[in-house]
mmCIF entry with sequence, helices, sheets and N, C-alpha, C, O atoms, coordinates in Angstrom:
data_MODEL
# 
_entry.id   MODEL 
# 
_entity.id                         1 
_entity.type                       polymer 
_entity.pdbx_number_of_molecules   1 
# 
_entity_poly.entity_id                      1 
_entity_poly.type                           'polypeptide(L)' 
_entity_poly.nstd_linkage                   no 
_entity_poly.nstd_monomer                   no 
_entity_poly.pdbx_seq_one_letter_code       
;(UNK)(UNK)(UNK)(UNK)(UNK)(UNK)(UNK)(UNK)(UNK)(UNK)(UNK)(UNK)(UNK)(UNK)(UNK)(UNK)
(UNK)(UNK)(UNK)(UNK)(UNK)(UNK)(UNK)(UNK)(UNK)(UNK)(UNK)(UNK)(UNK)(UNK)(UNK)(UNK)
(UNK)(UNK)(UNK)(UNK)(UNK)(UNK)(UNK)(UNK)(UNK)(UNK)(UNK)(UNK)(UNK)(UNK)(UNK)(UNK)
(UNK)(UNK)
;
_entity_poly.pdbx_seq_one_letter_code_can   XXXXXXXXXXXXXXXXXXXXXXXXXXXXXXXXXXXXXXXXXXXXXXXXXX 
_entity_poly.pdbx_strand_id                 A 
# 
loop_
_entity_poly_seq.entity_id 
_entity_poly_seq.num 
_entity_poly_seq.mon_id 
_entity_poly_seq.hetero 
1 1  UNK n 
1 2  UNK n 
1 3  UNK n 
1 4  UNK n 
1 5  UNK n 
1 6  UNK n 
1 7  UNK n 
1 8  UNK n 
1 9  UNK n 
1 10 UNK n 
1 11 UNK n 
1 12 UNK n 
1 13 UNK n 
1 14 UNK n 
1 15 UNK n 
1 16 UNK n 
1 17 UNK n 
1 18 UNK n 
1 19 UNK n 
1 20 UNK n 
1 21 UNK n 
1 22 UNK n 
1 23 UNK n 
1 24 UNK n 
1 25 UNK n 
1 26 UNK n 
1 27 UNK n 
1 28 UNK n 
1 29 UNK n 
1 30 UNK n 
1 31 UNK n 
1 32 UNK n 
1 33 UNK n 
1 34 UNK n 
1 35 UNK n 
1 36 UNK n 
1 37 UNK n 
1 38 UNK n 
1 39 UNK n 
1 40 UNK n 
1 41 UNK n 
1 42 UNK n 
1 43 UNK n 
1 44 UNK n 
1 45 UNK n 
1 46 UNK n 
1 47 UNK n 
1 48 UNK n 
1 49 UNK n 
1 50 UNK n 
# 
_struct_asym.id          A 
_struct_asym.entity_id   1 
# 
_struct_sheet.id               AA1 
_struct_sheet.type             ? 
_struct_sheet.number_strands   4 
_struct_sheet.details          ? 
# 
loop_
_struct_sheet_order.sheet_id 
_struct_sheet_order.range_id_1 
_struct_sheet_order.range_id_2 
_struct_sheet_order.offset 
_struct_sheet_order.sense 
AA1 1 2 ? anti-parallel 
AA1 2 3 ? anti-parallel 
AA1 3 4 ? anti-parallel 
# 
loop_
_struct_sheet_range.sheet_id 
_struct_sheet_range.id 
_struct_sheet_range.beg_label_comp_id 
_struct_sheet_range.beg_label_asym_id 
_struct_sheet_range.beg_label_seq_id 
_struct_sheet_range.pdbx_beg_PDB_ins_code 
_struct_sheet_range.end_label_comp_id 
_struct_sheet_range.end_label_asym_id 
_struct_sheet_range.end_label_seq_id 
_struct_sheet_range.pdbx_end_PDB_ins_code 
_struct_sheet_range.beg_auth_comp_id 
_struct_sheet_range.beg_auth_asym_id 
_struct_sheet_range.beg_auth_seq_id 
_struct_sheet_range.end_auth_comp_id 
_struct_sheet_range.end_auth_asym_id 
_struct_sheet_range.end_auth_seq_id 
AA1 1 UNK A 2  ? UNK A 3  ? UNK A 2  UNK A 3  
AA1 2 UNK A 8  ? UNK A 14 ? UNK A 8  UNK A 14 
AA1 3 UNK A 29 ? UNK A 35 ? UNK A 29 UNK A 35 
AA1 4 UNK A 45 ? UNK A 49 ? UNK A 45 UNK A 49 
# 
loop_
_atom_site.group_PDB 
_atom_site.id 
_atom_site.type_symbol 
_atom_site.label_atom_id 
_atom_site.label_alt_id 
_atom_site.label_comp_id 
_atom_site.label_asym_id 
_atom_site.label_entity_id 
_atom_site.label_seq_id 
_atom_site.pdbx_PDB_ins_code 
_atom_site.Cartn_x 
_atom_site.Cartn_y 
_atom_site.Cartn_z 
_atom_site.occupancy 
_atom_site.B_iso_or_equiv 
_atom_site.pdbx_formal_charge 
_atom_site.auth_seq_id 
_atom_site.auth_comp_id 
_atom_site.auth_asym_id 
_atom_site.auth_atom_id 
_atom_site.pdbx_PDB_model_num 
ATOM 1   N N  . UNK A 1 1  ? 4.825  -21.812 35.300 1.00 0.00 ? 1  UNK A N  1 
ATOM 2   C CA . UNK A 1 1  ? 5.006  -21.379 36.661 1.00 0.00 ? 1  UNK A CA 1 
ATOM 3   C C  . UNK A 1 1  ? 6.125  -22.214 37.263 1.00 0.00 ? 1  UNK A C  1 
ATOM 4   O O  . UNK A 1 1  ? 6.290  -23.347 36.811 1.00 0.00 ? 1  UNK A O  1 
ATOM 5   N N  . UNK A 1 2  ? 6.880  -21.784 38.201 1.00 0.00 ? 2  UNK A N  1 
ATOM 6   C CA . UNK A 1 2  ? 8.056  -22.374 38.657 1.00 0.00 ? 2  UNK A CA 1 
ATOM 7   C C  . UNK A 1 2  ? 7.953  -21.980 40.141 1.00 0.00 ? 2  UNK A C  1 
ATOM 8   O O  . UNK A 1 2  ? 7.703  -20.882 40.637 1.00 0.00 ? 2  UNK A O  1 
ATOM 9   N N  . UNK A 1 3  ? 8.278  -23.475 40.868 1.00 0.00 ? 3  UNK A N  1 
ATOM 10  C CA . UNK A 1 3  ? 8.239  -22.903 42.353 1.00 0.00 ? 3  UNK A CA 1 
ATOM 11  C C  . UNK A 1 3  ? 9.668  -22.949 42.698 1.00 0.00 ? 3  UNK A C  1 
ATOM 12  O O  . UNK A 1 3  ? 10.109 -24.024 43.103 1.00 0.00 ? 3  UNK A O  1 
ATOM 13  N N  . UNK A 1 4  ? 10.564 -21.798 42.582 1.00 0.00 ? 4  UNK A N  1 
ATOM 14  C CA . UNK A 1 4  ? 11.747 -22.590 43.423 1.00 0.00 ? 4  UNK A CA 1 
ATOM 15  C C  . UNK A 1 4  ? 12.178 -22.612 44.744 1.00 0.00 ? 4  UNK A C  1 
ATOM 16  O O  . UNK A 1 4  ? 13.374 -22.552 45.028 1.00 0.00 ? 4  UNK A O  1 
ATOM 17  N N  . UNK A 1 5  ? 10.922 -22.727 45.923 1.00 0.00 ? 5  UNK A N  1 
ATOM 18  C CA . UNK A 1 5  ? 11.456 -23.428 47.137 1.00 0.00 ? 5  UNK A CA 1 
ATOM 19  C C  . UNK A 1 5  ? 11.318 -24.698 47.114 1.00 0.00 ? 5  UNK A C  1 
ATOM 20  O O  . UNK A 1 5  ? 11.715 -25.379 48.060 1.00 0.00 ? 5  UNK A O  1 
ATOM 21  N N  . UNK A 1 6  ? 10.729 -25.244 46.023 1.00 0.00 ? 6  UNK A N  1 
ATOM 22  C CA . UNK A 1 6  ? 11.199 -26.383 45.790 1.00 0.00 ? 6  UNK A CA 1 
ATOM 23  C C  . UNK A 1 6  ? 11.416 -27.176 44.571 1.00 0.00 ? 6  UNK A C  1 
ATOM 24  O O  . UNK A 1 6  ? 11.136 -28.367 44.442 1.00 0.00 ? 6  UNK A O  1 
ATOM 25  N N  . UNK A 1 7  ? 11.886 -26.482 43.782 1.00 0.00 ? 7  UNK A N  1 
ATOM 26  C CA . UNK A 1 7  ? 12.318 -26.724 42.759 1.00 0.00 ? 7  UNK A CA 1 
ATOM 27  C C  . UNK A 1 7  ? 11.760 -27.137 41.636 1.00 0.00 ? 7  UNK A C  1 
ATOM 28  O O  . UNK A 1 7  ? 12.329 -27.356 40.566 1.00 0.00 ? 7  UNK A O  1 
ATOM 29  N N  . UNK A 1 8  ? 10.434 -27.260 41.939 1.00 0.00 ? 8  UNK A N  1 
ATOM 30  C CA . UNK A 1 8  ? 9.214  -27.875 40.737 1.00 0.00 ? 8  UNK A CA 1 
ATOM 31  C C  . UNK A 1 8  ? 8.929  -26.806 39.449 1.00 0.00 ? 8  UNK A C  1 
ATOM 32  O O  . UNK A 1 8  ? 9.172  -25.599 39.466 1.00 0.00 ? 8  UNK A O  1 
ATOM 33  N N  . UNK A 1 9  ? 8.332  -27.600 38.302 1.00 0.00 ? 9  UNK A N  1 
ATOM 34  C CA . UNK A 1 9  ? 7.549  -26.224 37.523 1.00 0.00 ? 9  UNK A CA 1 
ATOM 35  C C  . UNK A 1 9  ? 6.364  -27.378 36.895 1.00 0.00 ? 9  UNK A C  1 
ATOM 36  O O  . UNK A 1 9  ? 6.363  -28.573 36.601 1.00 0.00 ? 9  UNK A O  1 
ATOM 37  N N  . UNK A 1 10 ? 5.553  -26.435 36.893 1.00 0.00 ? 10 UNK A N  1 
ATOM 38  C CA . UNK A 1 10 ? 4.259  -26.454 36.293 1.00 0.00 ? 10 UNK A CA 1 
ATOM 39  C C  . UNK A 1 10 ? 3.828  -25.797 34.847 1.00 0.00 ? 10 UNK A C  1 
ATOM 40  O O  . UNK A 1 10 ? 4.567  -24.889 34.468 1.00 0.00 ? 10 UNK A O  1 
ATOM 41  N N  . UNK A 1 11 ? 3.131  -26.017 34.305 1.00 0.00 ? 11 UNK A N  1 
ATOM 42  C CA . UNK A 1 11 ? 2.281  -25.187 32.915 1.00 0.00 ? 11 UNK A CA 1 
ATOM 43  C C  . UNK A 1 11 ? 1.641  -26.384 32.554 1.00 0.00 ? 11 UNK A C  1 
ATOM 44  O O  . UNK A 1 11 ? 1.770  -27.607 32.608 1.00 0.00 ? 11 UNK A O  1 
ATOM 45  N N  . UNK A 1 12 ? 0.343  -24.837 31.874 1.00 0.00 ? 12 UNK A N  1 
ATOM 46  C CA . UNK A 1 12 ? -0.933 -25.982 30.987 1.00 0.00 ? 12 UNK A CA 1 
ATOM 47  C C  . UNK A 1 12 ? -0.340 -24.897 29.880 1.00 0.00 ? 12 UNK A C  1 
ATOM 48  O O  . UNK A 1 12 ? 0.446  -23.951 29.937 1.00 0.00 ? 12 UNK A O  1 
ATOM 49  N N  . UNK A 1 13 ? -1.321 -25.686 28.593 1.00 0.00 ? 13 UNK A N  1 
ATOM 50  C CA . UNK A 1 13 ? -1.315 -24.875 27.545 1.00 0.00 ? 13 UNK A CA 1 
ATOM 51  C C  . UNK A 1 13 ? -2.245 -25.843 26.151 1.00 0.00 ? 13 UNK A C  1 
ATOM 52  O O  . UNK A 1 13 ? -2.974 -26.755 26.540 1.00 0.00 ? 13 UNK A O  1 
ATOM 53  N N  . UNK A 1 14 ? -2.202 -25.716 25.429 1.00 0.00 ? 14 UNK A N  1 
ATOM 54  C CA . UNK A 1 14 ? -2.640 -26.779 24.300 1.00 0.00 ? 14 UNK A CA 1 
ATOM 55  C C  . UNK A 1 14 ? -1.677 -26.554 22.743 1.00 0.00 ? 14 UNK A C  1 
ATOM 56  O O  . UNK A 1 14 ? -0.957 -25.661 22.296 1.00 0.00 ? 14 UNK A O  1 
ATOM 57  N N  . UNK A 1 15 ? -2.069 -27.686 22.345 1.00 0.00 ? 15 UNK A N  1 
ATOM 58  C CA . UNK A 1 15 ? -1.394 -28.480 21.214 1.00 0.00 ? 15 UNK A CA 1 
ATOM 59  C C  . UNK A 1 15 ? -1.945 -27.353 20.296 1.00 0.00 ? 15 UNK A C  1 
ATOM 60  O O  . UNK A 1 15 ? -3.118 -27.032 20.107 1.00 0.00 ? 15 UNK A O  1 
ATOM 61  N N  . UNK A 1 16 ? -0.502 -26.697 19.636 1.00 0.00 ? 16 UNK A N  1 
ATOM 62  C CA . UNK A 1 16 ? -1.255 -25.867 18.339 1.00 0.00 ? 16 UNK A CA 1 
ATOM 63  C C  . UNK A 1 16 ? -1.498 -26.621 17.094 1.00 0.00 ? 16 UNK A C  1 
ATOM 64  O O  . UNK A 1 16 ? -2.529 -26.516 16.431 1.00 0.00 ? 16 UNK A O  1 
ATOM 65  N N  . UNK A 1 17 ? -0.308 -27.532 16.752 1.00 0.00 ? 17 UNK A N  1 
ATOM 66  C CA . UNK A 1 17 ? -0.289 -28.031 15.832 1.00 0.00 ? 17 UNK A CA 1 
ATOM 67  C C  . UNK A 1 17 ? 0.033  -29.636 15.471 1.00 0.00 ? 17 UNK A C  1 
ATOM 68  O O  . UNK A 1 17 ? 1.185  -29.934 15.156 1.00 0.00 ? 17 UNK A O  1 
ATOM 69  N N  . UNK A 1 18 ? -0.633 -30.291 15.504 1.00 0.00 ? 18 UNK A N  1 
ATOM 70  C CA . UNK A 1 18 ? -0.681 -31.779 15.169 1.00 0.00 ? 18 UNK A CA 1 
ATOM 71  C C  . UNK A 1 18 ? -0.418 -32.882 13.822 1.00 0.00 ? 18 UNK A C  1 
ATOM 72  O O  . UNK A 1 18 ? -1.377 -33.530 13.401 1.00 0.00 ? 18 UNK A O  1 
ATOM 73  N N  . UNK A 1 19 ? 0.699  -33.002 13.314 1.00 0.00 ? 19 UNK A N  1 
ATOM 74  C CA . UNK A 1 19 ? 0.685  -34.011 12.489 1.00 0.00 ? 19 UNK A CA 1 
ATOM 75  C C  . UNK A 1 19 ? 0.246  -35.471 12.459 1.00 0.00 ? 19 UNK A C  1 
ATOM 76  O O  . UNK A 1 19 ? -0.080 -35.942 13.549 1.00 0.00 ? 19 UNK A O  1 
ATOM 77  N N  . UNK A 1 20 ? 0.175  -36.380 11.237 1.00 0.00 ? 20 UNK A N  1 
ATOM 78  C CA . UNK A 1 20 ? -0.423 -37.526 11.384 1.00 0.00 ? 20 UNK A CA 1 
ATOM 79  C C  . UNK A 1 20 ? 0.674  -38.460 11.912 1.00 0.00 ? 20 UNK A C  1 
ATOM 80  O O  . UNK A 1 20 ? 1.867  -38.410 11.611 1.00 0.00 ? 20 UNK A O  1 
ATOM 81  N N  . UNK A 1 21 ? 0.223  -39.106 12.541 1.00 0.00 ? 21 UNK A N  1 
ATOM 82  C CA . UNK A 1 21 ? -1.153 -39.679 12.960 1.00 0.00 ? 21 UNK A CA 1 
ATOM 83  C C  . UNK A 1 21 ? -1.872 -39.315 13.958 1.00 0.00 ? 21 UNK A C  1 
ATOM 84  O O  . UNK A 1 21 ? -2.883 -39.813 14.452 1.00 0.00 ? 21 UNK A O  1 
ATOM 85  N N  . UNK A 1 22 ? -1.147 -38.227 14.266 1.00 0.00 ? 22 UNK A N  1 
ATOM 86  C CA . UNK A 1 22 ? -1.898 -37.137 15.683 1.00 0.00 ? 22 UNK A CA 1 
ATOM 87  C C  . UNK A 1 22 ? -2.717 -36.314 15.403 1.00 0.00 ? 22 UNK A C  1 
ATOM 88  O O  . UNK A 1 22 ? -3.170 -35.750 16.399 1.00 0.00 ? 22 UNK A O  1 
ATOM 89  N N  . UNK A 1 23 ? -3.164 -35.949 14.358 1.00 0.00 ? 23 UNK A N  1 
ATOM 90  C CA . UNK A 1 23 ? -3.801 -34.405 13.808 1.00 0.00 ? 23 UNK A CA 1 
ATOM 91  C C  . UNK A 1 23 ? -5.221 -34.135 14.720 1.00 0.00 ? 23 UNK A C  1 
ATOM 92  O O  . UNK A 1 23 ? -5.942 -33.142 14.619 1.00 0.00 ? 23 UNK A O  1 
ATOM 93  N N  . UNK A 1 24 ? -5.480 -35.636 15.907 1.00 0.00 ? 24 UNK A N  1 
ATOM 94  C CA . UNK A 1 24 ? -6.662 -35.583 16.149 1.00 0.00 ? 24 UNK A CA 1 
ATOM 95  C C  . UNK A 1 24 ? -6.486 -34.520 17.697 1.00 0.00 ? 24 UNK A C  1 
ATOM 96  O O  . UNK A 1 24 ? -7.297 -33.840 18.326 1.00 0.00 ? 24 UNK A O  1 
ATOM 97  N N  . UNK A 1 25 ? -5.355 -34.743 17.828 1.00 0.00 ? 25 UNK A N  1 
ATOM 98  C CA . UNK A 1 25 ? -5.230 -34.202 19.167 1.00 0.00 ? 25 UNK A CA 1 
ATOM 99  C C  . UNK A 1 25 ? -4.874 -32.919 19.057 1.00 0.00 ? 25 UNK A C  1 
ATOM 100 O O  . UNK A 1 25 ? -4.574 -32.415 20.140 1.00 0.00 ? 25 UNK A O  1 
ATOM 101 N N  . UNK A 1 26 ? -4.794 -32.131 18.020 1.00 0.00 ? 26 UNK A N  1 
ATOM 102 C CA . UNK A 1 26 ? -4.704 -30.296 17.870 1.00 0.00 ? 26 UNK A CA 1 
ATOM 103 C C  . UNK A 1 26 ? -5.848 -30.216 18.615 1.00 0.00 ? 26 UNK A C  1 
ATOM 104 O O  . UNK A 1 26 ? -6.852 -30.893 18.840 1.00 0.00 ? 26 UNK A O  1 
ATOM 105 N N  . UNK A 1 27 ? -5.184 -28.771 19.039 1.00 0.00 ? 27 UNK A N  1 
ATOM 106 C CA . UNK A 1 27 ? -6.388 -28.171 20.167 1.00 0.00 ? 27 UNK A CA 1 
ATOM 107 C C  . UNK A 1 27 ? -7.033 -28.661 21.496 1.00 0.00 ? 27 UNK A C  1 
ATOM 108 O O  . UNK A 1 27 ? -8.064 -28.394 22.114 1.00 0.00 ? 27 UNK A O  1 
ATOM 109 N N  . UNK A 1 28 ? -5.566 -29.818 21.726 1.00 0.00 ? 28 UNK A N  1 
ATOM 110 C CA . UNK A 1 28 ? -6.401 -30.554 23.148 1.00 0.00 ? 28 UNK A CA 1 
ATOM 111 C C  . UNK A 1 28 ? -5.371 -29.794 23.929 1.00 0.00 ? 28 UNK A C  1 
ATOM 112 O O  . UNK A 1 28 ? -4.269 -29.379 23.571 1.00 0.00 ? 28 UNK A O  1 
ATOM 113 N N  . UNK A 1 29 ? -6.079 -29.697 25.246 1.00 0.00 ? 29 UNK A N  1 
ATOM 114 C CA . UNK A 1 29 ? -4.860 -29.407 26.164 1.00 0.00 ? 29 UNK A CA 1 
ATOM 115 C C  . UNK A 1 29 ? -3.992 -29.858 27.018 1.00 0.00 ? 29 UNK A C  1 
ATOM 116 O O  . UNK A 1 29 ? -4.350 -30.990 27.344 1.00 0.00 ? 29 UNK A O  1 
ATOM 117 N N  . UNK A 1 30 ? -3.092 -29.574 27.518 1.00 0.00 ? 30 UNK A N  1 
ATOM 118 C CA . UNK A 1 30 ? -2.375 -29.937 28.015 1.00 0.00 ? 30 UNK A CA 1 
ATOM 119 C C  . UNK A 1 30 ? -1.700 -29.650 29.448 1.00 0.00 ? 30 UNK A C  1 
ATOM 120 O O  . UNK A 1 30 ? -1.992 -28.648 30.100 1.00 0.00 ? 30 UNK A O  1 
ATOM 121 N N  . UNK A 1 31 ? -0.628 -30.766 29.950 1.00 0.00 ? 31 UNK A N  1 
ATOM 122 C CA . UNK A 1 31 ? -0.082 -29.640 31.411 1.00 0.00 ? 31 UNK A CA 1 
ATOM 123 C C  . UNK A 1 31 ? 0.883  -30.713 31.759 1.00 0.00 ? 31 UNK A C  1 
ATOM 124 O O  . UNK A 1 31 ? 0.702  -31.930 31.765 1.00 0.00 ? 31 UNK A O  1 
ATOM 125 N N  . UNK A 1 32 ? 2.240  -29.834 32.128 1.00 0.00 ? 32 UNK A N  1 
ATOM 126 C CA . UNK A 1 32 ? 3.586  -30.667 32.610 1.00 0.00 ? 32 UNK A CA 1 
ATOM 127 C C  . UNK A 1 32 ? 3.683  -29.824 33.860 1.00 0.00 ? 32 UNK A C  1 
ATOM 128 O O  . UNK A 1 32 ? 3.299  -28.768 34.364 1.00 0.00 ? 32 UNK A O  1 
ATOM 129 N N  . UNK A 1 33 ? 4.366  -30.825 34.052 1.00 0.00 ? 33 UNK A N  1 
ATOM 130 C CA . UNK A 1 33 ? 5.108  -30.651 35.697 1.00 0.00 ? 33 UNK A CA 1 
ATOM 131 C C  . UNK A 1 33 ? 6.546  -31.529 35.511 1.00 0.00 ? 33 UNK A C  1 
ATOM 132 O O  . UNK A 1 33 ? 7.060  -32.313 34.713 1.00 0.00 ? 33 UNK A O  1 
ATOM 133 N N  . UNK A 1 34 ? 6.866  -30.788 36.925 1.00 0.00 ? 34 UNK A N  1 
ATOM 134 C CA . UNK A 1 34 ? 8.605  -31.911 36.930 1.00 0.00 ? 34 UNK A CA 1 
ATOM 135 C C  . UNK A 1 34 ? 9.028  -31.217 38.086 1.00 0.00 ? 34 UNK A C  1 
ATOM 136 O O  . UNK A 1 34 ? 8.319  -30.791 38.997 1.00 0.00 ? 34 UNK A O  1 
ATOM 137 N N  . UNK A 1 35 ? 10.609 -31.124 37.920 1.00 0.00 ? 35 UNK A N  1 
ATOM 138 C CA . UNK A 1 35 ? 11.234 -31.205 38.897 1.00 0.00 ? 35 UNK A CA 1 
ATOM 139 C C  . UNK A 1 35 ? 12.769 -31.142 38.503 1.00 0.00 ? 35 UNK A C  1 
ATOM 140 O O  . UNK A 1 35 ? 13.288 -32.114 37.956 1.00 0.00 ? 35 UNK A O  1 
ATOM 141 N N  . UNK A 1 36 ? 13.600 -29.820 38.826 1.00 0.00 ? 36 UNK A N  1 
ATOM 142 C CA . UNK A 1 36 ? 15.003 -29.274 38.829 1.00 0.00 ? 36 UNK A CA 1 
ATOM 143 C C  . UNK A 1 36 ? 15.546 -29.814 39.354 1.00 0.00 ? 36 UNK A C  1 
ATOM 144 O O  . UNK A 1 36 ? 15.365 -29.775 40.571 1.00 0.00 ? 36 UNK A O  1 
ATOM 145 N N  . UNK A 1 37 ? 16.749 -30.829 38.713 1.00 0.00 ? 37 UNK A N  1 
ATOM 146 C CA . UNK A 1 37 ? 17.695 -30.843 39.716 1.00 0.00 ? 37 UNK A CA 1 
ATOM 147 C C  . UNK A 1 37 ? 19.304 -30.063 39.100 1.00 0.00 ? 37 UNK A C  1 
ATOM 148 O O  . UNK A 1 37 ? 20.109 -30.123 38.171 1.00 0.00 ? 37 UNK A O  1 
ATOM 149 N N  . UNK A 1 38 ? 19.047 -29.410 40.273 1.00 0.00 ? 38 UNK A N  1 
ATOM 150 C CA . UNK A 1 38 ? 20.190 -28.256 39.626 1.00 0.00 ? 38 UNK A CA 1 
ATOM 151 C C  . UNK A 1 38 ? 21.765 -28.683 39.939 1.00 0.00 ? 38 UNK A C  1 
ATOM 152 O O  . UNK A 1 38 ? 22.631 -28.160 39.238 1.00 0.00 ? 38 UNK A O  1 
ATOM 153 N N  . UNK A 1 39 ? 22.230 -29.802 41.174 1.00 0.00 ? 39 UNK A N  1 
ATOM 154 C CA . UNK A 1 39 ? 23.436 -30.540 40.945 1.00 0.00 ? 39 UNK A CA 1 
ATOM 155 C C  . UNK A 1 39 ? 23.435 -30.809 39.577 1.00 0.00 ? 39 UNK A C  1 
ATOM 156 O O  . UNK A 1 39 ? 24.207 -30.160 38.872 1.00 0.00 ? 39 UNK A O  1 
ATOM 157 N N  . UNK A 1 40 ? 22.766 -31.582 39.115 1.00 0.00 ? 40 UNK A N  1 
ATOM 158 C CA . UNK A 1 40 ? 23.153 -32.282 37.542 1.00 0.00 ? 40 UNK A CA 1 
ATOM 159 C C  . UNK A 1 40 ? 22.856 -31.324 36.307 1.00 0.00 ? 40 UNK A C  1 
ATOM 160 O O  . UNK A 1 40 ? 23.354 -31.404 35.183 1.00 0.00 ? 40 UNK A O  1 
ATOM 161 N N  . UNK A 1 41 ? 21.853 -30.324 36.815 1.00 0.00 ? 41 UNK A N  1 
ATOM 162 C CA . UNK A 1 41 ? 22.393 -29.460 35.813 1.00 0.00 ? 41 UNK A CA 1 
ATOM 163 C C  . UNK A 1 41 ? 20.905 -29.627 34.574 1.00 0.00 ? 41 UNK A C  1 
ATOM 164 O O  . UNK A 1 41 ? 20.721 -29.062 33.496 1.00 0.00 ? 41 UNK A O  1 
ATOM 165 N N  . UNK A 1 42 ? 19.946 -30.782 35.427 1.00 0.00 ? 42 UNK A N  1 
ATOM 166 C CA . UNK A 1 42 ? 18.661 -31.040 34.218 1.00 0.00 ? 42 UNK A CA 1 
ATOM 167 C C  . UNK A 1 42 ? 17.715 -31.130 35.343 1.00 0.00 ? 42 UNK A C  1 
ATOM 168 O O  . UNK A 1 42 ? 17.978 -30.910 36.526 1.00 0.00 ? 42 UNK A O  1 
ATOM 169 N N  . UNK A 1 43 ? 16.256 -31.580 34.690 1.00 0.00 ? 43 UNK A N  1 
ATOM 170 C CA . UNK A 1 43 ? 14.747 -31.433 34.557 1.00 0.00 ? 43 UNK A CA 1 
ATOM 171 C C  . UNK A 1 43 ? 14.098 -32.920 34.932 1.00 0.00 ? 43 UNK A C  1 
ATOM 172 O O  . UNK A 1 43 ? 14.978 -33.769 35.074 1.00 0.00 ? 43 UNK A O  1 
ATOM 173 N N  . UNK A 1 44 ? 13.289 -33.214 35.045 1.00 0.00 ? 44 UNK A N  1 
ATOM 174 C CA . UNK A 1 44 ? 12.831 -34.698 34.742 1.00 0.00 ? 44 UNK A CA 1 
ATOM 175 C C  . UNK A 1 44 ? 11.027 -33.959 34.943 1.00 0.00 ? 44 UNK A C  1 
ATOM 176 O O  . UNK A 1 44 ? 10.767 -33.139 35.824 1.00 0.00 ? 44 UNK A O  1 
ATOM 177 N N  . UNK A 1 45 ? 10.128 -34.406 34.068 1.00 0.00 ? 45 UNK A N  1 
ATOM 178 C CA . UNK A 1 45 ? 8.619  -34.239 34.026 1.00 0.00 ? 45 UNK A CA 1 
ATOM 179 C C  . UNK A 1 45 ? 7.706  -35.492 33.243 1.00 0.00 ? 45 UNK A C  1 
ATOM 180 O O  . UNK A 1 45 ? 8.012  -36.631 32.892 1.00 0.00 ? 45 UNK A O  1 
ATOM 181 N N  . UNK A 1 46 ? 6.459  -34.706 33.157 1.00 0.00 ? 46 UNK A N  1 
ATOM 182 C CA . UNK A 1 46 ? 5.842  -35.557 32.963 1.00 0.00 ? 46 UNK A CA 1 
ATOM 183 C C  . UNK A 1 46 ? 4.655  -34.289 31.648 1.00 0.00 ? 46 UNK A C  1 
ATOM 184 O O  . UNK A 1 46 ? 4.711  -33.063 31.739 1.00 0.00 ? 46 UNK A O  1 
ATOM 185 N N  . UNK A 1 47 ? 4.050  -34.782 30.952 1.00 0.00 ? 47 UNK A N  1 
ATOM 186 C CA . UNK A 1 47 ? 3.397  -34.785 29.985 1.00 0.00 ? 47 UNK A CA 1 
ATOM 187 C C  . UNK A 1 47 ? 2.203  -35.141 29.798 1.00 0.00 ? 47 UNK A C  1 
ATOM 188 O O  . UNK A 1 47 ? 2.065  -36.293 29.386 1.00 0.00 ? 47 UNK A O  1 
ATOM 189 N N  . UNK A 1 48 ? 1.125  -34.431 29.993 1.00 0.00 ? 48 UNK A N  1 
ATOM 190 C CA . UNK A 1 48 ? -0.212 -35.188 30.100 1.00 0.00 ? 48 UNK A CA 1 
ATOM 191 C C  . UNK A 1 48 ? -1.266 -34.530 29.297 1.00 0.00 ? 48 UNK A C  1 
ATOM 192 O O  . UNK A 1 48 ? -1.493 -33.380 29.672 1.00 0.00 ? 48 UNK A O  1 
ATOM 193 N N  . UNK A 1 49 ? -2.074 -35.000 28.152 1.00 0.00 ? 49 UNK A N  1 
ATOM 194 C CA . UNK A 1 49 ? -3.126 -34.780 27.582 1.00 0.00 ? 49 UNK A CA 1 
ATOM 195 C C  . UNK A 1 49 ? -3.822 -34.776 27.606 1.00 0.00 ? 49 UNK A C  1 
ATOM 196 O O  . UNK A 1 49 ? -4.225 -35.937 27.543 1.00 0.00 ? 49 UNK A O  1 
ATOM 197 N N  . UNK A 1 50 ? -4.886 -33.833 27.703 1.00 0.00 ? 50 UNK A N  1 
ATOM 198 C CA . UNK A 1 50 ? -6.224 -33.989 27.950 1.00 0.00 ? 50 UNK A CA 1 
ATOM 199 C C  . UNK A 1 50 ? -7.212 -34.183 26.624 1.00 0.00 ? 50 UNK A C  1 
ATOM 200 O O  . UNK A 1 50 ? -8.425 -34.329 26.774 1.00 0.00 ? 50 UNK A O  1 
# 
């Protein structure tokens, strides 16, 4: 989801696929957020596991 009156985006979703030493966290979910900045032309977020 993307808000652009102010420039944020959002999404959940989960981990399909996990290698080691992660394999424990397949199937956990997940959700980023951030923030456009469209002068420069990039993104900046954040990453969080549940």
């Amino acid at each position: 989801m993307t808000h652009w009156k102010e420039f944020t985006w959002e999404g959940n979703g989960y981990i399909k696929t996990a290698e080691a030493p992660f394999e424990e966290w397949e199937g956990r979910r997940t959700h980023t957020s951030g923030i456009f900045d469209f002068a420069a032309g990039t993104g900046t977020g954040t990453v969080r596991f549940n």
